[in-house]
BABATI-787813 format. One line per 2 residues: number of its first residue (from 1); their letters; for each residue x, y, z of C-alpha. Coordinates in pm, whole numbers, plus 50000, padded with zeros to 5 digits. Example, Ala and Ser with C-alpha at 12.3 -4.5 7.8 and 13.67 -1.06 7.14 Angstrom:
REM residues 2
1 = as = 51230/49550/50780  51367/49894/50714
***
This chain:
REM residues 131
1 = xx = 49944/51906/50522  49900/51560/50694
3 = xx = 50042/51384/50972  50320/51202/50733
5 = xx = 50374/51523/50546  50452/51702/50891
7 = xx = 50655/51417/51030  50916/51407/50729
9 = xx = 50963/51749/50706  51064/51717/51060
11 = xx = 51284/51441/50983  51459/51690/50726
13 = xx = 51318/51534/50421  50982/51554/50251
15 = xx = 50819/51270/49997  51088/51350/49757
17 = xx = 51379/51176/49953  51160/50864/50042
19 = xx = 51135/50545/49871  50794/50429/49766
21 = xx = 50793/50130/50005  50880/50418/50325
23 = xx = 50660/50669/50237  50346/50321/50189
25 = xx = 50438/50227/50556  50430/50591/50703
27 = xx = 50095/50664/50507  49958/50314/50664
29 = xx = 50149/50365/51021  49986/50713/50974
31 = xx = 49632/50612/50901  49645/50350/51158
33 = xx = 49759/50579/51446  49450/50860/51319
35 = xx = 49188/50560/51299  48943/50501/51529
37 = xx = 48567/50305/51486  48505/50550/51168
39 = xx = 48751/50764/51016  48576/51082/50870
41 = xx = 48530/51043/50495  48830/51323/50408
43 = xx = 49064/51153/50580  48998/50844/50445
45 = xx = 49040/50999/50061  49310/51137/50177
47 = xx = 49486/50831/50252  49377/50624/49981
49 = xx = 49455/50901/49720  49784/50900/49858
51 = xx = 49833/50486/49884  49718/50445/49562
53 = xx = 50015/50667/49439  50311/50509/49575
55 = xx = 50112/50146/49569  50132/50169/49172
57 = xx = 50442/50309/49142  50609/49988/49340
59 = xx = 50429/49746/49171  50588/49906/48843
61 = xx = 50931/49882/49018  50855/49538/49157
63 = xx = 50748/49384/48796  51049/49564/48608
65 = xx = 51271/49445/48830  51098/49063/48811
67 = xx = 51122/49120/48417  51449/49188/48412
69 = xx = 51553/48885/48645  51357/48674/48431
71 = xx = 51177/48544/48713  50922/48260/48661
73 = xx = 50718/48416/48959  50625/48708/48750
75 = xx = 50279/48630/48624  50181/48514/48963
77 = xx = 50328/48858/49174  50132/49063/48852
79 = xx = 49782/48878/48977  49855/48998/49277
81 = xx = 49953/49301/49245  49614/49355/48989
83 = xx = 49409/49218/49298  49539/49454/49553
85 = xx = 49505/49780/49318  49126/49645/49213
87 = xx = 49070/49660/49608  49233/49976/49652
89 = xx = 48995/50100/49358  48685/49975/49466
91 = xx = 48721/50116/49832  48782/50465/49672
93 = xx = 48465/50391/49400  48284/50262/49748
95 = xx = 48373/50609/49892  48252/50831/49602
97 = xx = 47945/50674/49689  47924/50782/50028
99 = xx = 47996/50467/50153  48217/50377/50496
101 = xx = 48515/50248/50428  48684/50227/50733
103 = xx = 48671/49903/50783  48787/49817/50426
105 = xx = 49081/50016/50463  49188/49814/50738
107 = xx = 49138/49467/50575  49304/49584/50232
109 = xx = 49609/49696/50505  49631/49321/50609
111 = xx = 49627/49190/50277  49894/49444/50199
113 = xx = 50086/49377/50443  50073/48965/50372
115 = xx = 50151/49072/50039  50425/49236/50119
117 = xx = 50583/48930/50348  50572/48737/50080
119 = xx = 50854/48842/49853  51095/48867/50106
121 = xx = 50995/48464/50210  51128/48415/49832
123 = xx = 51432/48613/49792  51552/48447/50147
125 = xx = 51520/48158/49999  51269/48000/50178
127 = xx = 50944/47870/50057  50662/48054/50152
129 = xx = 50356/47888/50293  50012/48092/50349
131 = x = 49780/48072/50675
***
């Protein structure tokens, strides 16, 4: 059992009773918190095993609920989306291989996290401008 497994069952709840966009941020506030230089090569499948999971599963959620709405942003979030899960497959193809990821894992995080930002820029409203 992992560090998030542990923690929610403390909380009372277990994966179950999460949404997919909780149990992505305790996974990544989990991995974070456990990372140092190199994170040994379990841990790391561990986590991106896991990631991948819920990742997919809210993209799904994300572009039905875009389809439904009609929105004209759809094709655009989809590329995203595509990009991120191609990077989240090629650091686990990269670890197969015997390959450190660490660093990887912490980049796709960023770009995750960006990703993430940018919906809620939209729905507010406001037009959302990248650095």
């Amino acid at each position: 059992m992992g560090k998030v497994d542990t923690a929610t069952e403390r909380a009372g709840g277990g994966w179950p009773s999460l949404s997919d966009d909780q149990a992505l941020n305790l996974e990544a506030a989990a991995w974070l918190a456990s990372a140092s230089e190199l994170v040994p090569p379990h841990r790391n499948q561990q986590f991106l095993s896991t990631f991948a999971i819920y990742l997919v599963k809210q993209f799904r959620t994300e572009e039905d609920q875009l389809r439904l709405a009609k929105a004209g942003s759809l094709a655009i979030r989809v590329g995203e989306n595509h990009r991120l899960a191609e990077q989240l497959r090629g650091l686990m193809r990269e670890l197969e291989l015997g390959l450190e990821v660490t660093p990887g894992i912490r980049a796709f995080l960023l770009d995750w996290q960006r990703h993430r930002q940018r919906p809620a820029a939209r729905r507010a409203g406001r037009p959302h401008v990248d650095h």
